[in-house]
DSSP file (Angstrom, degrees, kcal/mol; ACC not computed):
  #  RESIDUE AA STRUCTURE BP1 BP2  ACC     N-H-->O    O-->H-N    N-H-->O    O-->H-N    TCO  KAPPA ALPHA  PHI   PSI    X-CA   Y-CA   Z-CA
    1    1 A X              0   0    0      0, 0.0     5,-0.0     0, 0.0     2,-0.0   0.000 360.0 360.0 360.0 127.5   29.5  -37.7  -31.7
    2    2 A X     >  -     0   0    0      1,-0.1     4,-1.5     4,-0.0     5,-0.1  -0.314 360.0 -95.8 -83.9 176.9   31.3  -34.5  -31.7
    3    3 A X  H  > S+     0   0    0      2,-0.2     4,-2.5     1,-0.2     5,-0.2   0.804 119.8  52.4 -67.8 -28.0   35.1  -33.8  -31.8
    4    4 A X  H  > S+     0   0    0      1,-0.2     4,-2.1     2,-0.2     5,-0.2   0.989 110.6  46.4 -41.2 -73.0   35.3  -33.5  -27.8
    5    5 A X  H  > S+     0   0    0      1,-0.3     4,-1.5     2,-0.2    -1,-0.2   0.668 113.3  46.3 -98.6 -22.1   33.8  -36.3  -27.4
    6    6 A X  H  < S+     0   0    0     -4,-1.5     5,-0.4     1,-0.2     6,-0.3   0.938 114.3  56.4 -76.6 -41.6   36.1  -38.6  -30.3
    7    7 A X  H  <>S+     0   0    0     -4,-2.5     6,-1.7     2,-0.2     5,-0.9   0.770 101.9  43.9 -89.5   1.5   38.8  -37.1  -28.9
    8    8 A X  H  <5S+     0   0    0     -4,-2.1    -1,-0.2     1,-0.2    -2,-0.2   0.826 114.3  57.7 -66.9 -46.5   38.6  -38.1  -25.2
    9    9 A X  T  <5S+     0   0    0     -4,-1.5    -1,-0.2     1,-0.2    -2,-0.2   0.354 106.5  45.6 -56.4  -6.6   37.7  -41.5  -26.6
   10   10 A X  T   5S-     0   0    0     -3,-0.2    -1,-0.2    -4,-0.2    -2,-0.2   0.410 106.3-127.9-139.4 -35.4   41.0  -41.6  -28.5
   11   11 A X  T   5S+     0   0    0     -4,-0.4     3,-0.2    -5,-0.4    -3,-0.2   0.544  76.5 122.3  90.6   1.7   42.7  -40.4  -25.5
   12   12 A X      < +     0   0    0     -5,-0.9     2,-2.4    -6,-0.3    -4,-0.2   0.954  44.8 104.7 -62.5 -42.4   44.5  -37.4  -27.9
   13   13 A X        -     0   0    0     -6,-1.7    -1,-0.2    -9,-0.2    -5,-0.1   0.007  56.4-172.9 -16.5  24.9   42.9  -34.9  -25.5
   14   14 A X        -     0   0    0     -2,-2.4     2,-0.3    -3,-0.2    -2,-0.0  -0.176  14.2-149.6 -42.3 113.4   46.3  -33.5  -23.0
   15   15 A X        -     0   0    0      1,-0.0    -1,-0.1     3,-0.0     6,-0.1  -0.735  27.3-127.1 -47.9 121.1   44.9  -31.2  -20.0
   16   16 A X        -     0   0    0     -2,-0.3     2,-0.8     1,-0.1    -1,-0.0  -0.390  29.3 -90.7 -77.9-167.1   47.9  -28.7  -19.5
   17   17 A X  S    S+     0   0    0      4,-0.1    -1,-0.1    -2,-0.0     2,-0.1  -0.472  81.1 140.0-120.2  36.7   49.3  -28.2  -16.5
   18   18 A X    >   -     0   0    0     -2,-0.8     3,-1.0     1,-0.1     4,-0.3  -0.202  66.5-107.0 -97.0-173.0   46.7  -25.0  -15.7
   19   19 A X  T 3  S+     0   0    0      1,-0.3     3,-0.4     2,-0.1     4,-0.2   0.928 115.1  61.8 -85.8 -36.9   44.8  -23.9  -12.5
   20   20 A X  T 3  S+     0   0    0      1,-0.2    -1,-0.3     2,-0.1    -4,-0.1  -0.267  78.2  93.5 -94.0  51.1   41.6  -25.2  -14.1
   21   21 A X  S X> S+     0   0    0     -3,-1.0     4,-2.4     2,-0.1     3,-1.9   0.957  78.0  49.2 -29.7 -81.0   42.5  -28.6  -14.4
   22   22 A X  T 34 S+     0   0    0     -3,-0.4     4,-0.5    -4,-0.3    -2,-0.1   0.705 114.9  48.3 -89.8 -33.4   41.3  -30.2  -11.7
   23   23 A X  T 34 S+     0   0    0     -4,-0.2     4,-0.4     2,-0.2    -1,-0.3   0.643 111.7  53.8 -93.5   5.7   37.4  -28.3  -12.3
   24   24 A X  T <> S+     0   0    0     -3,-1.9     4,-3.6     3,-0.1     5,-0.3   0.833 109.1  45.0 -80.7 -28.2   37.5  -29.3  -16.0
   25   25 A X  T  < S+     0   0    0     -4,-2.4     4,-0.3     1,-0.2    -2,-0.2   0.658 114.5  44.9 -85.5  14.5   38.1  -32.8  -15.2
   26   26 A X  T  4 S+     0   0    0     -4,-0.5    -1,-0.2    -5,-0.2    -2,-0.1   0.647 115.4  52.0 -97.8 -34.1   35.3  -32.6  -12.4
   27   27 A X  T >> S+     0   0    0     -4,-0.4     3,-3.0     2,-0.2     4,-0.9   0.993 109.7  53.2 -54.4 -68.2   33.0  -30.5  -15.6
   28   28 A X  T 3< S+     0   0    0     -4,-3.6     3,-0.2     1,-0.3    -1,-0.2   0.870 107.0  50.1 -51.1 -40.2   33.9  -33.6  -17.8
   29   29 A X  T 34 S+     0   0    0     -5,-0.3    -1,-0.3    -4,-0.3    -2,-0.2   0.251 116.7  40.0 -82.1   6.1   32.6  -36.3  -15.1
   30   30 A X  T <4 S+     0   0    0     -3,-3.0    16,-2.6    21,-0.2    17,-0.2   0.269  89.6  98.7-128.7  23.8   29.5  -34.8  -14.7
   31   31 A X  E  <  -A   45   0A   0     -4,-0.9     2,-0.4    14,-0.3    14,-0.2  -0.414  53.1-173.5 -97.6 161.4   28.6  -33.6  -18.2
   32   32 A X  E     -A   44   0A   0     12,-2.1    12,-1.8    -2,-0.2     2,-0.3  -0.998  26.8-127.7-144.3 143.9   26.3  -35.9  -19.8
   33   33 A X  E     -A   43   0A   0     -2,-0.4     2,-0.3    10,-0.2    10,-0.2  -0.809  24.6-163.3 -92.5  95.4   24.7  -36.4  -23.1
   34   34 A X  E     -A   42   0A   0      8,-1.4     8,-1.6    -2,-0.3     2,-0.7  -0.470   9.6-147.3 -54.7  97.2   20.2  -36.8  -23.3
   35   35 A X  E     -A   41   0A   0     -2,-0.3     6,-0.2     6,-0.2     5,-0.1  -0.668  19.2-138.0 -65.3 123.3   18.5  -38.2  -26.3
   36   36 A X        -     0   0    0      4,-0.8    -1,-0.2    -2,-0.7     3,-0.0   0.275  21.4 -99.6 -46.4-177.3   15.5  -36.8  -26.8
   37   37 A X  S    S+     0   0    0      1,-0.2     2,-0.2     2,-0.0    -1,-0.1   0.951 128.2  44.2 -60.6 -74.7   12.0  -38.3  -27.9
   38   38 A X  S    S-     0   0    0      1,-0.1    -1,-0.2     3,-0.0    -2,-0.1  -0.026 127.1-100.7 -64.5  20.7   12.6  -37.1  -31.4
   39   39 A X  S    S+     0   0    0     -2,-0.2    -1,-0.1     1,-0.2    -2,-0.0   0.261  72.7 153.4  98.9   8.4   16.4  -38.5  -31.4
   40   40 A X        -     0   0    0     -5,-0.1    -4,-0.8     1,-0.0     2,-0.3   0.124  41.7-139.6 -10.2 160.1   17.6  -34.6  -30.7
   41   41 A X  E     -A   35   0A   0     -6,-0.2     2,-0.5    -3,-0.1    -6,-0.2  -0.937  25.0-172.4-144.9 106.9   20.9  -35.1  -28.9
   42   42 A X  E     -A   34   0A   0     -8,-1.6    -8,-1.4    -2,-0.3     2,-0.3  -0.982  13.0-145.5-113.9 131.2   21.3  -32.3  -25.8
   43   43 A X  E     +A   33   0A   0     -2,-0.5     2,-0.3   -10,-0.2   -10,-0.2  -0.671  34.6 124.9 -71.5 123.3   24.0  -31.8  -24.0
   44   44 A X  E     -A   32   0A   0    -12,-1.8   -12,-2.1    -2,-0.3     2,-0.1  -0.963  50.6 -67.0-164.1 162.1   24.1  -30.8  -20.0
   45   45 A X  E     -A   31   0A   0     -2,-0.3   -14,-0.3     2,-0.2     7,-0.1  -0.592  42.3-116.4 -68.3 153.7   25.4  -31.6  -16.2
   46   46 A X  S    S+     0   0    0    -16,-2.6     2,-0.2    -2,-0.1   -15,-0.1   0.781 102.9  20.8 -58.0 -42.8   24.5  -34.3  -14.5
   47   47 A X  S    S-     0   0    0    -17,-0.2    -2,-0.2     4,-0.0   -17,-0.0  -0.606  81.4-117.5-105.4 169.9   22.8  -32.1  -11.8
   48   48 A X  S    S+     0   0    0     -2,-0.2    -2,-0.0     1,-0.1    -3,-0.0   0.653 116.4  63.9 -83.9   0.9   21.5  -28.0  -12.2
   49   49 A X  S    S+     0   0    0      2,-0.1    -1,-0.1     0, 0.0    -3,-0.0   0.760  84.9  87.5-134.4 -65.3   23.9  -27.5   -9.7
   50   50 A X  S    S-     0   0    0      1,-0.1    -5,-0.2   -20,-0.1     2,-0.2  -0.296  72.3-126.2 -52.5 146.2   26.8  -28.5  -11.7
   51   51 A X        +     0   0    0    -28,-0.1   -21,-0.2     1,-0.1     4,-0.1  -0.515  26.8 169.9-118.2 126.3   29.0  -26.1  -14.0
   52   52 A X     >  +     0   0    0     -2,-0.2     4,-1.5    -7,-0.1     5,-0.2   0.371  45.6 117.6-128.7  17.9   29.7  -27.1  -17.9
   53   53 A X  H  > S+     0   0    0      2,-0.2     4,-0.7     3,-0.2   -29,-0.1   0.741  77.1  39.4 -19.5 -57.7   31.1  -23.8  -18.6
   54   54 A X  H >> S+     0   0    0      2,-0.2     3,-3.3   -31,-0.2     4,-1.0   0.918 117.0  57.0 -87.4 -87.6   34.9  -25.3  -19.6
   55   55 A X  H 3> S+     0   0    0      1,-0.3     4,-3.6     2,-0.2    -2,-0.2   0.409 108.8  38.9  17.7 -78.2   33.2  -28.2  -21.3
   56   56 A X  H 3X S+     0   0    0     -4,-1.5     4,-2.2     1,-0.2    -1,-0.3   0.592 117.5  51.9 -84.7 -26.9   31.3  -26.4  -23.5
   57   57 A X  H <X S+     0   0    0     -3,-3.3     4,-1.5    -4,-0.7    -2,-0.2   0.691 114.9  45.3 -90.8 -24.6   34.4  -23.7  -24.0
   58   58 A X  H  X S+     0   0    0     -4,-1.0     4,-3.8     2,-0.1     5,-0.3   0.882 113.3  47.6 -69.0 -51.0   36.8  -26.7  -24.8
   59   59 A X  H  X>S+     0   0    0     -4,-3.6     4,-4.4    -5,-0.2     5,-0.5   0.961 109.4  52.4 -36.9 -48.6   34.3  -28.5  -27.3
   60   60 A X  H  X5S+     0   0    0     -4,-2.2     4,-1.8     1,-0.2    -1,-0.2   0.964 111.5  52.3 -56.1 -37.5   33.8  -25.2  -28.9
   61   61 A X  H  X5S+     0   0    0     -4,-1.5     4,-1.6     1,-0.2    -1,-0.2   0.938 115.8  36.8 -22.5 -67.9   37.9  -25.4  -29.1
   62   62 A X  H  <5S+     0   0    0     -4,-3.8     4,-0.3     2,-0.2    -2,-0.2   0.876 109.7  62.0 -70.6 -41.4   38.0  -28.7  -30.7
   63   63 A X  H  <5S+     0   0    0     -4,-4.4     4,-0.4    -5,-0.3    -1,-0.2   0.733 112.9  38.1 -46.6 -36.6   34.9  -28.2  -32.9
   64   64 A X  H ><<S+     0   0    0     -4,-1.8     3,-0.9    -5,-0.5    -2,-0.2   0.916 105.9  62.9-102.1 -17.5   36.6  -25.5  -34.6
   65   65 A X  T 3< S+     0   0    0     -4,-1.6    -2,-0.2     1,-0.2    -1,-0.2   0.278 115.2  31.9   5.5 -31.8   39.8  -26.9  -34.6
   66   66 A X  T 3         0   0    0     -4,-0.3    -1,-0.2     1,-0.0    -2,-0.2   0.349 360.0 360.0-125.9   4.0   38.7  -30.0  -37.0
   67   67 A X    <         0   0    0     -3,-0.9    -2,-0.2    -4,-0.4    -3,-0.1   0.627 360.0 360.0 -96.7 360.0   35.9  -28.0  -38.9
């Protein structure tokens, strides 16, 4: 489990009060995590259609932020 994902779980996470709010928390509800065959862990949207863009640009936030 990555730091995104401990701190959404923990509820520490705060969204400000920005213009892309409202499509990170639509990014967050369709992002998904896939185990592989081999127990590999990938990360993606629920559809192709769907955007993880801010997802993947908070995680990288948070990831470096706790390493």
């Amino acid at each position: 489990m990555g730091p995104l994902s401990c701190l959404l779980l923990a509820a520490l996470l705060r969204l400000a009060a920005q213009p892309e709010r409202r499509q990170l928390a639509r990014e967050l509800e369709t992002f998904q995590v896939k185990l592989t065959q081999a127990g590999n862990e990938t990360f993606e949207s629920w559809r192709e259609r769907d955007h993880d863009d801010l997802v993947l640009a908070v995680a990288l936030g948070c990831w470096g932020a706790t390493s």
